[in-house]
C-alpha positions as CSV (number, residue, x, y, z in Angstrom):
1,X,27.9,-7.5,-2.2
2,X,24.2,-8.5,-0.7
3,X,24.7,-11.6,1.5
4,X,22.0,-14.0,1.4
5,X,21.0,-16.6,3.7
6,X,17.7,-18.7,2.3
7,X,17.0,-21.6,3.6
8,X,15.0,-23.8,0.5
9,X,15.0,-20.7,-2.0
10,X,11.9,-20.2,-4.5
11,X,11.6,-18.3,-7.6
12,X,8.0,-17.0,-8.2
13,X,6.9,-15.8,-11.7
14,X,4.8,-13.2,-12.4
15,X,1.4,-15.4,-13.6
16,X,-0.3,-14.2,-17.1
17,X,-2.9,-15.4,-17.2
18,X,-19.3,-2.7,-19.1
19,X,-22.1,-1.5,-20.6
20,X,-22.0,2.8,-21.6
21,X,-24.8,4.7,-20.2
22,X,-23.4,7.8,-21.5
23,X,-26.8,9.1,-21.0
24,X,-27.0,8.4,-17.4
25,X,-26.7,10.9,-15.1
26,X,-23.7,10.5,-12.5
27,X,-26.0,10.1,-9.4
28,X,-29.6,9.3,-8.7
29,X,-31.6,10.8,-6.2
30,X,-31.1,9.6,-2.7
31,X,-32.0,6.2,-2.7
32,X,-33.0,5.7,-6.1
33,X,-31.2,3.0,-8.2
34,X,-31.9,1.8,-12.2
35,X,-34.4,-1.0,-12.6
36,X,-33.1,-3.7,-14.5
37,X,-29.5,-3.2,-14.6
38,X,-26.9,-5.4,-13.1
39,X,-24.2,-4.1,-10.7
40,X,-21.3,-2.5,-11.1
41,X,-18.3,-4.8,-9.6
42,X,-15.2,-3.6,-8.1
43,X,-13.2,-5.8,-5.7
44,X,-10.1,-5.5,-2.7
45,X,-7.7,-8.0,-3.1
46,X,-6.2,-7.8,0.5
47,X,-4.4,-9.3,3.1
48,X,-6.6,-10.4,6.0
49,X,-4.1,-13.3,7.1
50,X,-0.1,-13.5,7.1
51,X,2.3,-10.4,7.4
52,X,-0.3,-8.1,6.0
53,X,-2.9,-8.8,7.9
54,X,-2.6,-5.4,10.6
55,X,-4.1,-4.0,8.3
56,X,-6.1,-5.8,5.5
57,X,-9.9,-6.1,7.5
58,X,-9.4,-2.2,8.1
59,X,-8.9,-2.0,4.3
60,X,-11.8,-3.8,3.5
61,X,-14.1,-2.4,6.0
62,X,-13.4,1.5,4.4
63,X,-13.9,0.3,0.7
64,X,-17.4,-1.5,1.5
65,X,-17.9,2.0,4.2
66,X,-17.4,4.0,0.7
67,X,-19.5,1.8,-1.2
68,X,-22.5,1.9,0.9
69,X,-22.4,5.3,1.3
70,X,-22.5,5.9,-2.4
71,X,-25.3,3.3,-2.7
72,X,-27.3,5.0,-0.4
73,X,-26.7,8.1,-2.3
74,X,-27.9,6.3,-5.5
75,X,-25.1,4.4,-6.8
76,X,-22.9,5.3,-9.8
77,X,-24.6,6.1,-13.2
78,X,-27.9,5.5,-11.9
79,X,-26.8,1.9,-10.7
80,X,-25.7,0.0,-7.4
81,X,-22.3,-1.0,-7.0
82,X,-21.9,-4.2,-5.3
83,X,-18.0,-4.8,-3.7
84,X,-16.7,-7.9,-3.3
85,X,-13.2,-9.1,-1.4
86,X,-10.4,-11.9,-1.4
87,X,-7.7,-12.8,0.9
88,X,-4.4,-12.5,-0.6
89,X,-3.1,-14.2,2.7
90,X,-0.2,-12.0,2.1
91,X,1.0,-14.7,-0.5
92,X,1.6,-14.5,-4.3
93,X,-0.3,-18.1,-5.0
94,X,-3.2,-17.1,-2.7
95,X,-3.3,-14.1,-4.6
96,X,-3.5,-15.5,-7.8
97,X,-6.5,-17.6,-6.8
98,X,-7.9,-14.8,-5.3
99,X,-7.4,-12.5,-8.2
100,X,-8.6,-15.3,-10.8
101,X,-12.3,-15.6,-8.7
102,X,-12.3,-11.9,-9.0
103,X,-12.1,-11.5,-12.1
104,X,-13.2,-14.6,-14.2
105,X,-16.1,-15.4,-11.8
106,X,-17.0,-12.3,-10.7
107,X,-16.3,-10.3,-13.3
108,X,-14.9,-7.1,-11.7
109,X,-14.1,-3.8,-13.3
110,X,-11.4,-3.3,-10.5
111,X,-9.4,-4.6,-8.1
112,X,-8.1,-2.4,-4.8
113,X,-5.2,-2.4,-2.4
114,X,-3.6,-4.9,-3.1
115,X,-1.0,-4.8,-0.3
116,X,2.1,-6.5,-0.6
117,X,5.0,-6.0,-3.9
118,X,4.8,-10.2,-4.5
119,X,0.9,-10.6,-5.1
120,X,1.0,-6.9,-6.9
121,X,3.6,-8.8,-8.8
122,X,2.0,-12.1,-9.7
123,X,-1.5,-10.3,-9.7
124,X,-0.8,-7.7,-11.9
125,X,-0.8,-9.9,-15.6
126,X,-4.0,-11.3,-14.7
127,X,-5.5,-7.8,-14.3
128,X,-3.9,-6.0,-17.9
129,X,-4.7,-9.3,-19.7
130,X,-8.1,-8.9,-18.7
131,X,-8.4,-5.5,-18.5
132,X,-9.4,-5.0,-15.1
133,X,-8.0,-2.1,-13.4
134,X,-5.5,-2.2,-10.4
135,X,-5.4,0.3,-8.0
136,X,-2.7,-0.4,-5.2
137,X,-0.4,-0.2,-2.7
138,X,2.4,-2.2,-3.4
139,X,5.8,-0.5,-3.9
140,X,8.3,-3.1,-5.3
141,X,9.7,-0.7,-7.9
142,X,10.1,-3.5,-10.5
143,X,6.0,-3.5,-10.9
144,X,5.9,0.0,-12.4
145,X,8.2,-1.4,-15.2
146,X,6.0,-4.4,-15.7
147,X,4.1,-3.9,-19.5
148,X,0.8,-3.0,-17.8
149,X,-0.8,-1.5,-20.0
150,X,-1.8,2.0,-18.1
151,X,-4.1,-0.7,-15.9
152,X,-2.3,0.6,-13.1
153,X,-1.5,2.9,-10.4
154,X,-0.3,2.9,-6.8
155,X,-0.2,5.3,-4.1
156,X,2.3,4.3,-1.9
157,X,6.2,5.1,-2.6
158,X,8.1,3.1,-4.4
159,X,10.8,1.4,-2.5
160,X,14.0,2.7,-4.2
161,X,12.4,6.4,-2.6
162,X,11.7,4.6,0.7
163,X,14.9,3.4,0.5
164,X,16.4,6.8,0.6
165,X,14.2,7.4,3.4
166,X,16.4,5.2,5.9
167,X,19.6,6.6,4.0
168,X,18.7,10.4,5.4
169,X,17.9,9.0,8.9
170,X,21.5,7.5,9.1
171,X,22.8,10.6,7.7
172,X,21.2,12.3,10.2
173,X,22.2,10.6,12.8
174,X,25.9,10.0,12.0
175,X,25.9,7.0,11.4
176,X,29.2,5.4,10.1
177,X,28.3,1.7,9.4
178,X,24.6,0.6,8.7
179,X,24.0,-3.0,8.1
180,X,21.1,-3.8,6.0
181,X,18.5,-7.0,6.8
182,X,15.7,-7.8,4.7
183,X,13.5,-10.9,3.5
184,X,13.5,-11.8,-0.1
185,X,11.1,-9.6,-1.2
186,X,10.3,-8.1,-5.2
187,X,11.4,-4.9,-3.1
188,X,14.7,-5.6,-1.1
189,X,17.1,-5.1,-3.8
190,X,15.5,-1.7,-4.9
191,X,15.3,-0.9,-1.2
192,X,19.4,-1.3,-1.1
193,X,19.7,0.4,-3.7
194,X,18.2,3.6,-2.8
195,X,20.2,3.3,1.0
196,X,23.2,2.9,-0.4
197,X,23.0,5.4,-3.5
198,X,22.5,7.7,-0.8
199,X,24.5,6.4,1.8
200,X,27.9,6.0,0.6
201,X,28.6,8.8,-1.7
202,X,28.0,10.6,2.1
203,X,31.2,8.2,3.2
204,X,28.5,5.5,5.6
205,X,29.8,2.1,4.9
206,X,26.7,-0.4,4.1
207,X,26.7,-3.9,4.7
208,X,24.0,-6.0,3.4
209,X,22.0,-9.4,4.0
210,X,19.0,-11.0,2.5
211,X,17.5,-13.6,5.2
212,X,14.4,-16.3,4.8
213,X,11.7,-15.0,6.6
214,X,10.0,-18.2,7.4
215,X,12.9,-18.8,9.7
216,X,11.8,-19.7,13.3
217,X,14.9,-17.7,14.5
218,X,17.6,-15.5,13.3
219,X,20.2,-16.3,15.6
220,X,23.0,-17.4,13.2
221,X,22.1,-14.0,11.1
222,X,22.1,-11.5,13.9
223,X,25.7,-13.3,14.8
224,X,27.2,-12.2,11.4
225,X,25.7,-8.9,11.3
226,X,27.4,-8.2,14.8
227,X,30.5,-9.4,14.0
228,X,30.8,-6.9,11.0
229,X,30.2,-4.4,14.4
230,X,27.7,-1.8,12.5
231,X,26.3,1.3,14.6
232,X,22.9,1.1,13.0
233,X,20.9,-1.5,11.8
234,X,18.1,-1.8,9.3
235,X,15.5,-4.0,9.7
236,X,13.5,-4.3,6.8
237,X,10.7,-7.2,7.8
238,X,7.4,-7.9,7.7
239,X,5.7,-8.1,10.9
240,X,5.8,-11.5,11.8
241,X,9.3,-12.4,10.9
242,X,10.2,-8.9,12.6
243,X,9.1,-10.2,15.7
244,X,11.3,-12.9,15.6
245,X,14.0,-10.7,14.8
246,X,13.9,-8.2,17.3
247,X,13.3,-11.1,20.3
248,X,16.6,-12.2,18.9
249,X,18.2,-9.0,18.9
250,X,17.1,-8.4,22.6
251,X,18.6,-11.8,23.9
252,X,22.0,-11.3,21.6
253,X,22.0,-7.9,23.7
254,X,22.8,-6.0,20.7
255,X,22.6,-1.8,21.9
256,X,22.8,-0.5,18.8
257,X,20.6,1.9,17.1
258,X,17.4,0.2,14.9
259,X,15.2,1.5,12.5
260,X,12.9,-0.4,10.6
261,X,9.4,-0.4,8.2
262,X,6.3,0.9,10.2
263,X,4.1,-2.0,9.0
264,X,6.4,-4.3,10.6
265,X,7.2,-2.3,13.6
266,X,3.4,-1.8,14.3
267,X,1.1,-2.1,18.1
268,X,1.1,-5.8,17.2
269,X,5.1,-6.5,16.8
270,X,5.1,-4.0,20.1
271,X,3.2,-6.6,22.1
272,X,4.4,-9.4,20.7
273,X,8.3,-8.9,20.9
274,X,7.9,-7.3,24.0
275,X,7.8,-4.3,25.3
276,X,11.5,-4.5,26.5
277,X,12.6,-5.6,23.6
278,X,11.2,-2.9,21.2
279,X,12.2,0.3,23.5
280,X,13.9,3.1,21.4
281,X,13.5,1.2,18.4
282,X,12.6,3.8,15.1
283,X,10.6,3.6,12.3
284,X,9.9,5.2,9.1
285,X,6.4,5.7,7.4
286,X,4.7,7.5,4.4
287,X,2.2,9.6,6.0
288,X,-1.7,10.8,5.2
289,X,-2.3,13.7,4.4
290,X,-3.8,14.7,8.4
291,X,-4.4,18.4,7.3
292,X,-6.9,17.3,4.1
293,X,-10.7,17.2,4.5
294,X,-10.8,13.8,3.4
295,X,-8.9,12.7,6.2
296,X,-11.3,14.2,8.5
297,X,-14.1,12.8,6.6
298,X,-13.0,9.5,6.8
299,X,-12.1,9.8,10.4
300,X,-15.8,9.9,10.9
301,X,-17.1,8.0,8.6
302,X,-15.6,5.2,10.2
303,X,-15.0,6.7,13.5
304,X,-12.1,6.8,14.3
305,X,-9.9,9.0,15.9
306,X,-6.6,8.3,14.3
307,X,-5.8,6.7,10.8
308,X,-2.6,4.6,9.4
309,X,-1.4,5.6,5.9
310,X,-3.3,2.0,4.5
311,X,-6.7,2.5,5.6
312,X,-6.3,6.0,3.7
313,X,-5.5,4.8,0.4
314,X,-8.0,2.3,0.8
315,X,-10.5,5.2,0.7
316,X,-8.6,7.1,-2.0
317,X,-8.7,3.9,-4.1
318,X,-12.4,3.2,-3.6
319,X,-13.6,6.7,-4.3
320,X,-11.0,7.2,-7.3
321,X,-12.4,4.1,-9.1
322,X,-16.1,5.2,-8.5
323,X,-15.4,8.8,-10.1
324,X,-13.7,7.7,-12.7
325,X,-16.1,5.2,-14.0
326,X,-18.8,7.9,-13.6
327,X,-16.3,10.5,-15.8
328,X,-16.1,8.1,-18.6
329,X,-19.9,7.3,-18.5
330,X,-18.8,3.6,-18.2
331,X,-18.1,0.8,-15.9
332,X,-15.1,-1.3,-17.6
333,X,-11.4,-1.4,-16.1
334,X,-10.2,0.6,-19.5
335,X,-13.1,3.3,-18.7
336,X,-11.2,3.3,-15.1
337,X,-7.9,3.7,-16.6
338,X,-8.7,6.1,-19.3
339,X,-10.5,8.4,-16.6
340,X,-8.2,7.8,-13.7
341,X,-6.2,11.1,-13.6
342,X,-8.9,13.0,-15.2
343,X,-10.5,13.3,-11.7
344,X,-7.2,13.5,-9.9
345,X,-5.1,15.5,-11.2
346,X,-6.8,18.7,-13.3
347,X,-8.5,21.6,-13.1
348,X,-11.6,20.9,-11.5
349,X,-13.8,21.5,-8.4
350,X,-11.8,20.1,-5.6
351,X,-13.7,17.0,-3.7
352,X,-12.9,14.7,-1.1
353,X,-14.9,11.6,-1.4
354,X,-17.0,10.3,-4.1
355,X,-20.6,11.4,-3.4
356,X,-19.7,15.3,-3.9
357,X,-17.7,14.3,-6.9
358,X,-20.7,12.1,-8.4
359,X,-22.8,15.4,-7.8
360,X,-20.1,17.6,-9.6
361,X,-19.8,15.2,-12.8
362,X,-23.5,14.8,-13.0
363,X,-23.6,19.0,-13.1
364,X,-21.4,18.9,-16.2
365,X,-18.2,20.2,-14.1
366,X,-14.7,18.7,-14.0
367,X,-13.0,17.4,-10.3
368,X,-10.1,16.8,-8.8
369,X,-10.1,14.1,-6.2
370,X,-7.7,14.9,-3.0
371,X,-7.2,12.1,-1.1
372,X,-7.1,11.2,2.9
373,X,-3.7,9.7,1.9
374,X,-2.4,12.9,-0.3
375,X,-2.6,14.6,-3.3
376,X,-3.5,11.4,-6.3
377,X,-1.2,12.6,-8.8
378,X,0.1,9.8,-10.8
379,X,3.3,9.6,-13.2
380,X,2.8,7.4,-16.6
381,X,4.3,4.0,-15.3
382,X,1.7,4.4,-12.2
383,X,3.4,5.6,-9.5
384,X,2.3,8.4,-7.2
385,X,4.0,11.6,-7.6
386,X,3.9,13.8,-4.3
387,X,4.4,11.5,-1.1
388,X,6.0,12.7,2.9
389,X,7.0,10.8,5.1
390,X,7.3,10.3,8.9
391,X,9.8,9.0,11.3
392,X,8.5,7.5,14.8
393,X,10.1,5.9,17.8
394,X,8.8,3.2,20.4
395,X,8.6,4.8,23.9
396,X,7.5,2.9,26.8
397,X,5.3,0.6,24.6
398,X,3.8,3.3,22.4
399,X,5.0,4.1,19.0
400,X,5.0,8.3,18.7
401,X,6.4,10.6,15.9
402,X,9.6,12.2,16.5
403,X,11.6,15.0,14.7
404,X,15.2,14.5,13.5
């Protein structure tokens, strides 16, 4: 049984809330754009505050780097497509309002990267009621099953697969006991499930405990997870509530072995835990595909040297939305959908961002996106098919990749 300690509980609910140039070509000459014709909208809903915000202003910066380029290129369908952004705040409400600006105001065919599972939850009605296309990253598993209408896909793992991610590490490391801590999240029940599916038909006890993450400490919690006397402990927060945990962990002087989510356990939660605090500590992370040619391209197109798995999908989810408007000949979030795994996962001329694929379509030939983060394959209910993964360790400060 999941132990639960929430201080002031809440239940959120899920809130409910174009034009065909078929004649167009795909892309204009350089620099040339239609006269007269509005642009095209598409939109990142992402976190630039709270727990997501290591990586929402990278997110946003590639998917206006993607637009721009293709503007300069022409545009899509002979005209320019103008991005927009909201912050989520890493908050389902926040999200909402963000998400209702989006697309009642603004009118947007799309909405990207939407980072964490409780605004991809809350966020997601608004976007099939209206039609608008969601492409994301948000893994709660309970999302897929929502009634979405085909109006969306994701390309980060879903957290029952995650969850069997940290089962193989303990496996792998013998442990006999892990102990489980996570925030209420639309993810931490799926996330126990797939440890302990995995876990205990291998004989490794698991103990488990949802906490509040809003908590200023986690002193009483970390005391009832060391009494149960586990030899591995899970710690499955967000960044800022991670923290707080692992300053706790350090003063209770627990020695133990920890592994935890690598977008809580990032440069940020290194410095501010404290260096001390952090040593040894492991972390497990879906990984970019580093070998693919749109990794190196979007290495330098935003130069820069090395690239975290989010700011990779935030590329894949820019340039997937682009081609597939410009497959369908249209710019609605149903031409998106319809045309989404047409240009990711067929026969075509492989590309690796959306100007060569723009030039492809407008040639009368088929593509096949491959993305900086992987291969964009996705199942029926949205999720992405083909995902690896990585396990890293902190080392004096710096988080590197090790091998089990």
């Amino acid at each position: 049984m999941t132990k639960r300690i929430l201080s002031n509980p809440t239940r959120r609910r899920a809130l409910a809330g174009g034009a065909a140039l078929l004649a167009a070509p795909a892309i204009l000459p350089s620099g040339t754009l239609a006269q007269g014709a509005g642009p095209v909208r598409i939109a990142g809903l992402v976190s630039l505050t709270g727990g997501g915000s290591a990586f929402g202003p990278n997110m946003r910066a590639v998917h206006q780097a993607v637009v721009d380029e293709v503007n300069a290129a022409g545009g899509v369908l002979g005209r320019r497509i103008e991005y927009l952004s909201e912050d989520d705040q890493t908050n389902p409400e926040a999200g909402v309002r963000g998400a209702r600006k989006l697309i009642d105001v603004d009118k947007v065919s799309a909405i990207l990267s939407v980072w964490a599972s409780s605004v991809g939850t809350a966020v997601l009605p608004l976007c099939w009621e209206n039609k608008v296309m969601m492409i994301a990253i948000c893994a709660a598993d309970s999302i897929a099953l929502l009634p979405h209408q085909g109006y969306f896909v994701r390309t980060q793992p879903h957290t029952e697969l995650q969850g069997t991610q940290f089962a193989n590490f303990a496996i792998k490391r013998g442990a006999k006991h892990l102990y489980v801590m996570m925030p209420q999240t639309p993810f931490t029940e799926s996330t126990m499930k797939g440890v302990k599916d995995t876990c205990e038909p291998k004989g490794i006890k698991v103990s488990t405990m949802i906490y509040d993450a809003k908590k200023t400490t986690f002193r009483s919690e970390i005391d009832d997870m060391m009494r149960a006397r586990p030899d591995m402990l899970m710690m499955g927060g967000y960044q800022p509530d991670a923290i707080v945990m692992a300053k706790d962990l350090f003063r209770a002087n627990f020695k133990q072995t920890v592994i935890g989510f690598a977008y809580g356990m990032t440069p940020q939660f290194v410095e501010g835990a404290g260096k001390e605090a952090v040593e040894n500590m492991y972390s497990v992370e879906p990984v970019p595909s580093a070998g693919a040619s749109a990794y190196a391209r979007l290495k330098t197109l935003i130069k820069r040297d090395e690239l975290d798995i989010y700011v990779c999908q935030a590329y894949d989810h820019a340039n997937l939305a682009i081609l597939s408007m410009a497959k369908a000949g249209a710019f609605s979030g149903t031409a998106i959908r319809d045309n989404i795994r047409k240009v990711s996962d067929g026969p075509g001329v492989v590309v690796d961002n959306a100007i060569d694929g723009l030039k492809a379509l407008a040639a009368g030939r088929d593509v096949n996106y491959e993305g900086a983060s992987g291969p964009c394959k996705f199942a029926d209910n949205g999720n992405i098919i083909d995902v690896q993964f990585r396990y890293n360790q902190i080392r004096d400060g710096k988080i590197v990749e090790v091998k089990l």
